[in-house]
C-alpha positions in Angstrom: 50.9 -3.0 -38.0 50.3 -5.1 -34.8 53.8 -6.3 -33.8 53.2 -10.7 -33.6 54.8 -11.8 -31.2 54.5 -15.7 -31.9 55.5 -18.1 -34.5 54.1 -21.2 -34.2 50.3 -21.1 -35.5 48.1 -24.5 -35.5 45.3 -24.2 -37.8 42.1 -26.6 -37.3 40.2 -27.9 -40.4 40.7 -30.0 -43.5 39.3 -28.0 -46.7 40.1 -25.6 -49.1 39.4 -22.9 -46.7 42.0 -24.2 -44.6 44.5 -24.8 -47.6 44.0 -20.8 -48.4 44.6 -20.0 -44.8 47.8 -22.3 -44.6 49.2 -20.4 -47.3 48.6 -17.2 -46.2 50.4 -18.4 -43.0 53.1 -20.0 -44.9 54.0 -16.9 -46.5 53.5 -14.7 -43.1 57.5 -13.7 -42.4 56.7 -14.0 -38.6 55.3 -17.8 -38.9 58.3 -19.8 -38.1 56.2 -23.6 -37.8 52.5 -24.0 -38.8 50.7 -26.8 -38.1 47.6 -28.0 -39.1 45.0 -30.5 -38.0 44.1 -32.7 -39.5 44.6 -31.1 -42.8 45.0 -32.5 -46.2 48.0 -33.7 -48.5 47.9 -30.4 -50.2 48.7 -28.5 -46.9 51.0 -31.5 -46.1 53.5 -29.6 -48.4 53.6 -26.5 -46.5 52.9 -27.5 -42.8 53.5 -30.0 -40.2 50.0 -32.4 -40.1 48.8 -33.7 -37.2 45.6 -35.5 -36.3 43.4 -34.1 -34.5 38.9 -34.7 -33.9 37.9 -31.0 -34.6 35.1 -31.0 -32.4 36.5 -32.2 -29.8 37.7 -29.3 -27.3 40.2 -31.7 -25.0 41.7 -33.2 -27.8 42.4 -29.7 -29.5 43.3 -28.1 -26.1 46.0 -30.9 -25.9 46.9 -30.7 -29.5 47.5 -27.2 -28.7 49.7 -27.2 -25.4 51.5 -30.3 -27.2 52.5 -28.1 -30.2 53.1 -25.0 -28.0 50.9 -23.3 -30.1 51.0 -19.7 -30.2 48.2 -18.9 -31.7 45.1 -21.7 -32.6 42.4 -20.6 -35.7 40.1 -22.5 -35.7 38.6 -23.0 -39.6 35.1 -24.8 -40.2 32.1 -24.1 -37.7 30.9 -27.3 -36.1 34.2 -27.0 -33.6 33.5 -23.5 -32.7 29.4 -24.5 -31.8 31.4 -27.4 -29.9 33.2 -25.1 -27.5 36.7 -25.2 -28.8 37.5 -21.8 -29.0 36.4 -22.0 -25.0 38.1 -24.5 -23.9 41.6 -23.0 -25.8 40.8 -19.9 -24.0 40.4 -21.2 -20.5 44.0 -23.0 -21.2 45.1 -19.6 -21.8 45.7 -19.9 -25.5 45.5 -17.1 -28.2 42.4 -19.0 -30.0 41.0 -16.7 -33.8 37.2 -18.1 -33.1 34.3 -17.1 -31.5 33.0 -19.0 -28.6 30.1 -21.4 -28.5 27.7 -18.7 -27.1 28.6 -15.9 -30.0 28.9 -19.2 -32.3 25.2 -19.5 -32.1 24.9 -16.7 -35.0 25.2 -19.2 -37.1 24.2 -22.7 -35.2 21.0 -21.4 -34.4 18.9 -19.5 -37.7 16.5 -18.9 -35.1 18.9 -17.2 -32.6 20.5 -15.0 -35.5 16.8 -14.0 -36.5 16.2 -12.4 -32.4 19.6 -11.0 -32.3 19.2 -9.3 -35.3 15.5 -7.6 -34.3 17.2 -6.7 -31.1 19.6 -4.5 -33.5 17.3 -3.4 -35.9 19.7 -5.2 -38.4 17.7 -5.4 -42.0 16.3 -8.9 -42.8 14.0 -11.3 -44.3 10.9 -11.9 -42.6 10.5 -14.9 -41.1 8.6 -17.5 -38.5 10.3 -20.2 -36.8 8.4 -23.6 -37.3 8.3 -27.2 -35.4 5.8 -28.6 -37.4 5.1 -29.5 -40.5 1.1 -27.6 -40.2 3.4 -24.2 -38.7 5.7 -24.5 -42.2 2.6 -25.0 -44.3 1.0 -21.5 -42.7 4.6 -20.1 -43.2 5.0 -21.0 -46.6 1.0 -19.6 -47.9 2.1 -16.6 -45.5 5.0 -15.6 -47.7 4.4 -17.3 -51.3 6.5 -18.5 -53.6 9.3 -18.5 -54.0 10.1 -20.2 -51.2 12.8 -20.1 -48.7 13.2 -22.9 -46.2 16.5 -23.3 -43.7 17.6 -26.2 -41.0 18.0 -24.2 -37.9 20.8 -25.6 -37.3 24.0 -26.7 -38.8 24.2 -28.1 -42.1 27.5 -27.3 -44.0 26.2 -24.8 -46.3 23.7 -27.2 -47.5 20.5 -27.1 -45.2 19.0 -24.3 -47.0 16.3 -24.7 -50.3 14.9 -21.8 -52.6 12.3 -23.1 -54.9 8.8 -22.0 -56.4 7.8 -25.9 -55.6 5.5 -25.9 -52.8 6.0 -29.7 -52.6 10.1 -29.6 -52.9 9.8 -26.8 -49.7 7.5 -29.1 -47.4 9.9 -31.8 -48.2 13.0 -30.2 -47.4 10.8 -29.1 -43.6 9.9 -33.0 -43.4 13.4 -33.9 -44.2 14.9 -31.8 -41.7 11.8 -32.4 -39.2 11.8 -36.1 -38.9 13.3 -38.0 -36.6 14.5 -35.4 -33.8 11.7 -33.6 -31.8 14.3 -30.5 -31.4 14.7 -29.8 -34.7 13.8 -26.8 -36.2 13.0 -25.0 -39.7 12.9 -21.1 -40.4 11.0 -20.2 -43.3 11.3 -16.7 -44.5 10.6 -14.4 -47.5 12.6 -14.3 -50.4 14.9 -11.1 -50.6 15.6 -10.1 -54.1 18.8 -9.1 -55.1 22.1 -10.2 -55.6 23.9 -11.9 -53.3 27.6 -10.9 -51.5 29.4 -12.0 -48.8 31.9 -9.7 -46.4 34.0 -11.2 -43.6 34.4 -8.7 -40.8 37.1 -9.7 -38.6 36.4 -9.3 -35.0 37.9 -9.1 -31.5 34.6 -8.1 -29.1 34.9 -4.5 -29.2 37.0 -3.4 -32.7 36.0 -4.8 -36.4 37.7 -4.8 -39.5 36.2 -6.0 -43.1 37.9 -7.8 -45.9 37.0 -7.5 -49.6 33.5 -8.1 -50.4 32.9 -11.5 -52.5 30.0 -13.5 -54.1 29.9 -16.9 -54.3 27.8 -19.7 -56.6 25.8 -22.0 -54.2 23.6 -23.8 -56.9 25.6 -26.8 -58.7 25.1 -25.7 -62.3 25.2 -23.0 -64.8 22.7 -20.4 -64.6 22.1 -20.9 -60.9 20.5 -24.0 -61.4 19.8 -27.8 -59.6 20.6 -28.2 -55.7 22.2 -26.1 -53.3 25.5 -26.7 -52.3 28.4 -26.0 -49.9 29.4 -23.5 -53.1 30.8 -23.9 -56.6 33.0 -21.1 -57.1 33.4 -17.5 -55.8 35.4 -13.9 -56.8 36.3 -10.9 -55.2 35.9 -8.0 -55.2 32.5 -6.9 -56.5 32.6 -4.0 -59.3 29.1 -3.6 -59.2 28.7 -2.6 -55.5 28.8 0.9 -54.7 31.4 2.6 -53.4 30.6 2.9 -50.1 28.9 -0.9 -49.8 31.9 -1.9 -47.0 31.0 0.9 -44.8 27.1 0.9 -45.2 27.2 -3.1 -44.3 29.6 -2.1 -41.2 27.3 0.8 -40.0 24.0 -1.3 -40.6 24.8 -4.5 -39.9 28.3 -5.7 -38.7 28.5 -3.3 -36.1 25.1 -2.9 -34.6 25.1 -6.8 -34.8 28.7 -7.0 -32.3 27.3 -4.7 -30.0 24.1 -6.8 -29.8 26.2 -9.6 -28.9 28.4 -7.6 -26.6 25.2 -5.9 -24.9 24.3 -10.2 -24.6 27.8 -10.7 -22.7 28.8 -13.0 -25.7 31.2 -10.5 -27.2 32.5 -12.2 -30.8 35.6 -12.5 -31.2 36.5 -14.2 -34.9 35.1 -13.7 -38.3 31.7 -12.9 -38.8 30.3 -13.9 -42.4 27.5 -11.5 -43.4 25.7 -13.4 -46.1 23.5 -10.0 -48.2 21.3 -10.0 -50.7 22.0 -6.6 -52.2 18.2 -5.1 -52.5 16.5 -2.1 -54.1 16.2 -1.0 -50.4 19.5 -2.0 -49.4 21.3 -4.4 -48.1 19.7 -7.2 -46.0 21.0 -10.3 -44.6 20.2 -13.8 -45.4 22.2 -15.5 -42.6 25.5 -15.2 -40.5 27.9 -17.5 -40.4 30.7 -17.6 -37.5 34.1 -18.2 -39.8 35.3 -17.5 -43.2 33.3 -18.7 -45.8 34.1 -21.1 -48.5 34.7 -20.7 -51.0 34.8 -17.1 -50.7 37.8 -17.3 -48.4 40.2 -18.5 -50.8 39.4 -15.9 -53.2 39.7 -13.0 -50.7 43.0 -13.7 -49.6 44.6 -14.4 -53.0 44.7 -10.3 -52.8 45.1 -9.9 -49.2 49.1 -8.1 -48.7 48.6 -7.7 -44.8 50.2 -10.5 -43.3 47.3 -12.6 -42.0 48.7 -14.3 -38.9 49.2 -10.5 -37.1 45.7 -9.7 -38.4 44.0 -12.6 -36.4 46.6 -12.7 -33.5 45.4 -9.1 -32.8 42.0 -10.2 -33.3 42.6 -13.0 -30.7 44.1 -10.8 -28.3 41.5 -7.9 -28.5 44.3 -5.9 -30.1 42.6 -5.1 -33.2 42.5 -1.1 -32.8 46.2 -1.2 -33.3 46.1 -2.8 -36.5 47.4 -0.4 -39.5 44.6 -0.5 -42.5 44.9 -3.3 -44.8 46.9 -3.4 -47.4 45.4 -5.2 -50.8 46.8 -6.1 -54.4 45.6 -4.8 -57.1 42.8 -6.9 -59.3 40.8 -9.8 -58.9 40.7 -13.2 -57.5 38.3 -15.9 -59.1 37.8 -19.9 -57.2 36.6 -22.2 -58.9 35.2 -25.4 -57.5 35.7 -29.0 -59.1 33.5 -31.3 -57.5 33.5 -35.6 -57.7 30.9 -37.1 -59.6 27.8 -37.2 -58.1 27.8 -34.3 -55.7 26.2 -33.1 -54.1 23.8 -35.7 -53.4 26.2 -38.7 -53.8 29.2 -37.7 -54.2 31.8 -40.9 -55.6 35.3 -41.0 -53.5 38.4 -42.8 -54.5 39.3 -41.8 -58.1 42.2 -40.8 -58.9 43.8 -36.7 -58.9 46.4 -35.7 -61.4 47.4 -32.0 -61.9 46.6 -30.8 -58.2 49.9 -30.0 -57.8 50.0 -26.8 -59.7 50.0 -23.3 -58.1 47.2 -21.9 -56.8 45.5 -25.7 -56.8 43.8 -26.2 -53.2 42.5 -29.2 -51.9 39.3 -29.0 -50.3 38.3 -33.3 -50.4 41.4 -34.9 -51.0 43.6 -38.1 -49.3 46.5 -40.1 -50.2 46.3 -43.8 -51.2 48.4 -46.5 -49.9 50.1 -46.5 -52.7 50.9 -42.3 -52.4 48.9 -41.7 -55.2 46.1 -38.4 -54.6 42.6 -39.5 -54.9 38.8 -37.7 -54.3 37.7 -38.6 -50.5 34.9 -35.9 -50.7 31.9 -33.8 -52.9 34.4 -30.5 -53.7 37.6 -32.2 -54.4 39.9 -28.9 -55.5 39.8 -25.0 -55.9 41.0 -23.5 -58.5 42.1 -19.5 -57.4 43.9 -17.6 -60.0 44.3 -13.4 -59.9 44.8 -11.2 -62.7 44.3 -7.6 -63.3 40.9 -7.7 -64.1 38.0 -10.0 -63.5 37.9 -11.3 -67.1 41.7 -12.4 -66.9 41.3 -14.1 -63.2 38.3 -15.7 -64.8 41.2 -17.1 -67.9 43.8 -17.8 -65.6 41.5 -19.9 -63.0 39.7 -22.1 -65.8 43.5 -22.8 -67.2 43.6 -23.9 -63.9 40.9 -26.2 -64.3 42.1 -27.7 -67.7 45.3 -29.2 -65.9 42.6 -30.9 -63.6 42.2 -35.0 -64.5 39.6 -36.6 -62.0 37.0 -39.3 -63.4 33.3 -37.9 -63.9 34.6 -34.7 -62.1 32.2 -31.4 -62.7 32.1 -28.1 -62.2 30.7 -24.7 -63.5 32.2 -22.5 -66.4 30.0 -19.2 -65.7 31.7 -18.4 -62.4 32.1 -14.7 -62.7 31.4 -14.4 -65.8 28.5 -12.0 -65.6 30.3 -10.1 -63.3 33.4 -9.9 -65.6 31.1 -8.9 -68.6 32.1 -11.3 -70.7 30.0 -15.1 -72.4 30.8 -18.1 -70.9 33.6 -19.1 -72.9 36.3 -19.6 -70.3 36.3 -23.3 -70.1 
């Protein structure tokens, strides 16, 4: 395995993607101080917090040189669009993200869309519109059902997929209005279903993780709004065998050389989001950092100590990395959200049982008074393993009965088609 030579690791971001990634430095025997920024009170309990504004690259460059951070990963995407992964680098500062340039995989649906003819990479159809007559065209071009996207960020949420003309032209007037630079990609709608797979990446080597699939509409059966995603397992038994390497070979790889070939080598996690089709698979966007809540399934089995994984990664190291080692069985998240979310989500009430094992905060803050309480839409994740799908599925929703938080929600069929098994879970 690459031999780490650090042991101090700051770790930007607040949610339960960064909770999962705390632990897995936590329990990394060369990470002798871990820091994260800002965090949350749940990675309070295993790291140092400080504050920090994400986006910001001076603050996190100082952050960084304060802490004498050995190695800086940076968690959510909005930071990495904002430069911070440059700005670390130009310090001279191991940084685990891509920079702003590769970043624009996922900042820009557009940009992904041209990168990804340049590579012949499989993937929906699509035309770019500025206007609410080009999304019309785009929309009668394709039919229903209908796939509109925000060009540009939206945490997880600026996409719609709906046989309602009228709910599509709303989402392009909603994303439209008021900024003249704003953009909408409406594409076909790939059939098939959907999985994720990380591919950690240094600008010349790449390594996957497990596969995963996560639940992006708010309810049972798929159904209501899109949102930043309700629950996720890992790995898929219904993906051939060779999924991993066809996804590398068609997509993750001719994808990194593209960006290479670009001079914007990547250098972090890419997030292929797939839809599994009759022809293939195909992808339905990139992302530039681990997904959630994917993530926190995924390295519930990882045994390779993550902080050598993505040092090597940061220091273009990653073709001495041993293969990864993996537990045997399944991992299941799933999400409990506040009342209300996603469209309105209610903040403030009060937590009890987050303190159990394999509880992550995602939206959580401590009162005046010390007491936990909900300060955003997906409050906690709930990650169990077990041998099988079926018993990760038990052993999460046990999980999720310990759970007290007023008017809270969340969905019981997470895995459950996967794991062969009804709904009864919950």
């Amino acid at each position: 395995m690459h031999k780490l030579g650090i042991v101090r690791v700051l770790l930007i971001g607040t949610g339960g993607r960064e909770h999962a990634l705390a632990l897995a430095f936590a329990q990394d025997p060369s990470v002798d101080e871990l820091i994260c920024a800002p965090g949350n009170p749940g990675m309070g309990a295993i790291a140092k917090l400080r504050n920090v504004v994400a986006d910001d690259p001076a603050a996190v460059c100082e952050l960084a040189v304060d802490t004498r951070a050995d190695l800086v990963v940076v968690g959510p995407e909005a930071p990495l669009v904002a430069g911070v992964a440059d700005a670390l680098r130009d310090q001279g500062i191991a940084c685990f993200g891509p920079s702003a340039a590769a970043a624009r995989i996922e900042g820009s649906k557009d940009y992904a869309k041209d990168v990804m003819r340049a590579a012949g990479v499989a993937t929906a159809a699509s035309v770019t519109c500025h206007s609410q007559a080009e999304a019309e065209a785009a929309l009668d071009r394709f039919g229903p059902p209908h796939v509109v996207k925000d060009d540009g960020l939206a945490a997880g949420k600026g996409v719609i997929v709906t046989s309602d003309r009228e709910a599509a032209l709303a989402h392009v007037a909603a994303v439209l209005s008021g900024n003249d630079d704003r953009a909408v990609v409406v594409e076909e709608f790939l059939e098939g279903p959907e999985a994720s797979l990380f591919v950690i990446a240094d600008g010349d080597d790449a390594v996957p993780l497990l596969p995963a699939q996560d639940f992006k509409r708010v309810a049972n059966n798929d159904e209501g709004p899109n949102t930043g995603g309700m629950g996720a397992y890992a790995p898929l038994p219904w993906v051939d065998e060779d999924f991993v390497d066809t996804v590398m070979e068609s997509v993750a790889r001719p994808t990194l050389a593209e960006l290479r070939r670009r001079g914007t080598p990547f250098n972090g996690v890419l997030y292929c989001g797939l839809a599994v089709t009759r022809q293939g698979p195909k992808v339905i966007e990139f992302n530039c950092r681990f997904g959630d809540p994917e993530t926190q399934a995924v390295l519930a089995l990882l045994e390779t100590p993550l902080a050598g994984l993505l040092h090597a990664a940061a220091t273009h190291e990653l073709g001495n990395v041993e293969p990864l080692r993996w537990r045997p069985g399944c991992a299941v998240n799933v999400v409990v959200a506040s009342q209300g979310y996603p469209a309105a989500p209610v903040t403030g009430q009060r937590i009890h049982g987050a303190d159990l094992d394999g509880v992550l905060h995602a939206g959580t803050t401590l009162a005046a008074d010390g007491s936990l309480r909900a300060s955003g839409g997906r409050v906690l994740n709930c990650v169990a393993a077990g041998e099988t799908l079926a018993k990760a599925r038990e052993n999460a929703y046990k999980l999720v009965s310990n759970i007290t938080l007023e008017g809270c929600h969340y969905r019981d069929d997470i895995a459950a088609d996967a794991a062969g098994r009804p709904d009864d879970a919950s």
